[in-house]
Structures are given as structure tokens and as C-alpha cells.
C-alpha positions as CSV (number, residue, x, y, z in Angstrom):
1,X,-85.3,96.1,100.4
2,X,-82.6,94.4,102.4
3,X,-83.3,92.6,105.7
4,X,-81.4,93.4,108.6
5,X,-78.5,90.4,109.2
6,X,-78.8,88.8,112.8
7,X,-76.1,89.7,115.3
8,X,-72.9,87.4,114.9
9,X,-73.7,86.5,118.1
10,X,-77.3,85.1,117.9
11,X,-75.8,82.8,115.2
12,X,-73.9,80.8,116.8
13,X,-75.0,78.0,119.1
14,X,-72.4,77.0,122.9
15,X,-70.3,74.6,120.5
16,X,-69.1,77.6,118.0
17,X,-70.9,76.7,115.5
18,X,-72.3,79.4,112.5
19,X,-75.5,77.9,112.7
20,X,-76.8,75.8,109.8
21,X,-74.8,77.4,107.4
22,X,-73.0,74.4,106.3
23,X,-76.6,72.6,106.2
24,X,-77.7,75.4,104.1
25,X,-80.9,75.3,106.3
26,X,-81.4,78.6,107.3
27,X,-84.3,79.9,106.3
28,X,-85.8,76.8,108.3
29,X,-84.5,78.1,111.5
30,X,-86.5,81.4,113.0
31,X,-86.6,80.3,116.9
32,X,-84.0,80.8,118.8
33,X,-81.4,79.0,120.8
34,X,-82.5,77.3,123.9
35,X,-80.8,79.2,126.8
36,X,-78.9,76.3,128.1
37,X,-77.3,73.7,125.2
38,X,-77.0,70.2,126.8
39,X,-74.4,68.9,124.3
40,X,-72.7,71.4,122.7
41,X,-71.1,69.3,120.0
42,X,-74.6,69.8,118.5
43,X,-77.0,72.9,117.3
44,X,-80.3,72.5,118.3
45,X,-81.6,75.0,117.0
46,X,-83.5,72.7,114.6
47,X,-83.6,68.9,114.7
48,X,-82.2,69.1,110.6
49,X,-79.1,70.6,111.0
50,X,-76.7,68.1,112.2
51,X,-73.7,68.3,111.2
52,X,-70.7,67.7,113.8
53,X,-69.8,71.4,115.3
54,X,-67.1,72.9,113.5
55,X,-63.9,73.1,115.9
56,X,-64.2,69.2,115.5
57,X,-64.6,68.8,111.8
58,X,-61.5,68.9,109.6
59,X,-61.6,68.4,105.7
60,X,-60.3,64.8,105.9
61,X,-63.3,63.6,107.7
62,X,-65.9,65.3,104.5
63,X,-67.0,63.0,101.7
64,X,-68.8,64.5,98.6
65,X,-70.0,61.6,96.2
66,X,-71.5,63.1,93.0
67,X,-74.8,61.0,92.1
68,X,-75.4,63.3,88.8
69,X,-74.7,65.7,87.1
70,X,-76.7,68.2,89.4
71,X,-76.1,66.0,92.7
72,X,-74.1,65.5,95.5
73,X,-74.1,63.3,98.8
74,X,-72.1,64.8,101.6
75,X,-70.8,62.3,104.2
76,X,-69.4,63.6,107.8
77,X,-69.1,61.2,110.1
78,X,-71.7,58.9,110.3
79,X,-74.5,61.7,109.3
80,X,-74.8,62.1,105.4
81,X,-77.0,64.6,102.8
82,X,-77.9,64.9,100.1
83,X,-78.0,68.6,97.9
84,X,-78.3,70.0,94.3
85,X,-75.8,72.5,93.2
86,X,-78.2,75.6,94.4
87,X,-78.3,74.0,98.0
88,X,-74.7,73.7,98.0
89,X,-74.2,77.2,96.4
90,X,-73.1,76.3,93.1
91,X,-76.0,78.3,91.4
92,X,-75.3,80.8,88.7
93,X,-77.7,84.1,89.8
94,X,-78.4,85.0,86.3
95,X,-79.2,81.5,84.8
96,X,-80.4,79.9,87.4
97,X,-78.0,76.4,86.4
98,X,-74.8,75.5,87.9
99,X,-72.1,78.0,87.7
100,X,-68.2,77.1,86.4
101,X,-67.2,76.0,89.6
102,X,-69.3,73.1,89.7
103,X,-68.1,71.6,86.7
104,X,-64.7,72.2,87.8
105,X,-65.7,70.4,91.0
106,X,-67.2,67.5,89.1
107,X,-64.2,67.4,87.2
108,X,-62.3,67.2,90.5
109,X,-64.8,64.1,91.5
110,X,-63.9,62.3,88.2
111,X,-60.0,63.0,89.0
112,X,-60.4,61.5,92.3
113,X,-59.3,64.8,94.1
114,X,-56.2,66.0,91.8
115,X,-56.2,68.4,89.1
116,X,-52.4,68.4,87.6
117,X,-52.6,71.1,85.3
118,X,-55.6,73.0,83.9
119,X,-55.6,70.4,80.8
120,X,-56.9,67.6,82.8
121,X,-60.0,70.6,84.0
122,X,-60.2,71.0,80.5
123,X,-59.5,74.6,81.3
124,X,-56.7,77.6,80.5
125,X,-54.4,77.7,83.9
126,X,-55.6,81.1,84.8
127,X,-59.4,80.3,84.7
128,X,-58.3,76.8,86.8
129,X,-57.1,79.0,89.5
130,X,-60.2,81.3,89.4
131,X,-62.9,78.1,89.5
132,X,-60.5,76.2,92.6
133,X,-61.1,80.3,94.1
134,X,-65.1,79.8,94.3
135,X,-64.9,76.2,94.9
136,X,-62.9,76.9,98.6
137,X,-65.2,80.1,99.0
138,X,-68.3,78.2,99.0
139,X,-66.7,75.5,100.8
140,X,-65.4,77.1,103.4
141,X,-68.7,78.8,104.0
142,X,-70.8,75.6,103.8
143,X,-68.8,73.7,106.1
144,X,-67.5,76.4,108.4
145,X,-64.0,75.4,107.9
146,X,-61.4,77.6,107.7
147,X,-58.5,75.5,106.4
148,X,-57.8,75.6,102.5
149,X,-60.0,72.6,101.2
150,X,-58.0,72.7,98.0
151,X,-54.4,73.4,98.4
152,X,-51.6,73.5,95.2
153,X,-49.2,71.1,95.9
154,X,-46.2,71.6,93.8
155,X,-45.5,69.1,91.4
156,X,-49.1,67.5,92.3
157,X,-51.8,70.0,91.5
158,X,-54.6,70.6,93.0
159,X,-55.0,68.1,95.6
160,X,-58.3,67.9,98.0
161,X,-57.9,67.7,101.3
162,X,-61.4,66.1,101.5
163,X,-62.7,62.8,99.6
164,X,-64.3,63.2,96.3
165,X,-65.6,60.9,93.8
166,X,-68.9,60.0,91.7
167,X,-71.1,57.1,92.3
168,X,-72.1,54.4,90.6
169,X,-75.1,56.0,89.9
170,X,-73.0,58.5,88.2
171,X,-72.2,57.2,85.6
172,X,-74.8,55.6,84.4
């Protein structure tokens, strides 16, 4: 049976934010907000999440370094994390292992942030277009941005709007 989803308004904390979403924290978070937020720049609903509040954050201040094939550290700012693809919300539902849109994402990280054409992403154009789909949907939902993350630039590609590479660690 379904739970009942909070009220869009005992989600968000005094600085806008859709709270812990993008820290993918949740479940964590059960008490509610305190009635009077000192700095509202900042949820405190649980000392975990964070992350900058959204109406300050733009995708050119997001870093996502992949440390593995499975791994990821996100930098905003000067606070950084660390999640697996099912913490991100790259999981596949039926398999339990990354879905298509992670590779393509890790593909993206190798690229340093441009897919020309769906060669490079090792992938028919069409099917491209549908991974870069789920990529900004998750995105946009982790991060509580609503800005494309991943526009098509013509005669570029794909170009992120945020910074994207893979460690050291990477590839070794």
C-alpha cells in the first residue's frame, strides 16, 4: 500500500528549498522544521543535508568526479559527497544495477562534458537523446534545479552546463 506524500508545503524549509531531495536523505528526515529558521540559506532539518539552498545554486557551481565505475563525488561549493548510482537515482528497478543513463553519464565524465554525436556515446542518435532525457530528469530532481543541465548546442553536442570528469582513482 502507498503512503500518503507530505504536503508541498511541509517540504520546504524558509530558504525554498525541496528538502533533502538533492542529498537524497529523506528517509533520514521525520522531525519537522523548526518554527523559526535562523539562516535560511540552509535546511536544518537534519544536520546531513547541506547542500547550499537552491535559488543560489546554478549548474556551473556542481562538480561530479566519477571515482568508479559505480561512484561519484559531488562538489558544491565548498561542501562535497560522495554517492553510488542508487543514491543518485541511477538504479535500474528491475535489476537492481545501474540503468543506461549512467553509462551515458560516465561516458559524458570521460568526454569531459561533450557528447558530439551519439558515436562518441557509443550509441544510435535516438537512444542518445533518450539517456541525456533521464540524465536531466534525475538531475534536475537531485539538485532542485530547474535549468537544463545538459543543453544541445548546435554544432557542439551535448555540452554540460556543470563540471564532469573521472578521478584518478578512476582509472586505475
Amino acid at each position: 500500500m502507498r503512503q500518503p506524500q507530505p504536503s508541498p508545503a511541509s517540504t520546504r524549509c524558509e530558504g525554498g528549498n525541496a528538502h533533502c531531495r538533492w542529498a537524497g536523505i529523506r528517509d533520514f528526515c521525520r522531525q519537522p522544521f523548526p518554527p523559526q529558521n535562523p539562516n535560511p540559506q540552509r535546511c536544518l532539518r537534519t544536520p546531513r543535508c547541506h547542500w547550499p539552498a537552491a535559488p543560489m545554486r546554478q549548474w556551473e557551481g556542481i562538480e561530479i568526479t566519477f571515482l568508479s565505475d559505480e561512484r561519484v563525488q559531488i562538489h558544491i561549493g565548498k561542501t562535497h559527497e560522495t554517492r553510488n548510482y542508487a543514491e543518485f537515482g541511477f538504479q535500474d528497478n528491475k535489476s537492481k544495477n545501474p540503468n543506461r543513463a549512467w553509462e551515458t553519464l560516465r561516458r559524458l565524465a570521460e568526454l569531459r562534458g561533450i557528447i558530439r554525436d551519439g558515436t562518441q556515446a557509443c550509441l544510435p542518435w535516438p537512444k542518445l537523446e533518450k539517456r541525456v532525457q533521464e540524465i536531466r530528469r534525475v538531475f534536475r530532481k537531485h539538485f532542485s534545479i530547474s535549468a537544463d543541465p545538459l543543453p544541445f548546442i548546435k554544432g557542439t553536442g551535448f555540452h554540460a552546463r556543470f563540471k564532469i570528469s573521472c578521478g584518478p582513482s578512476f582509472r586505475s
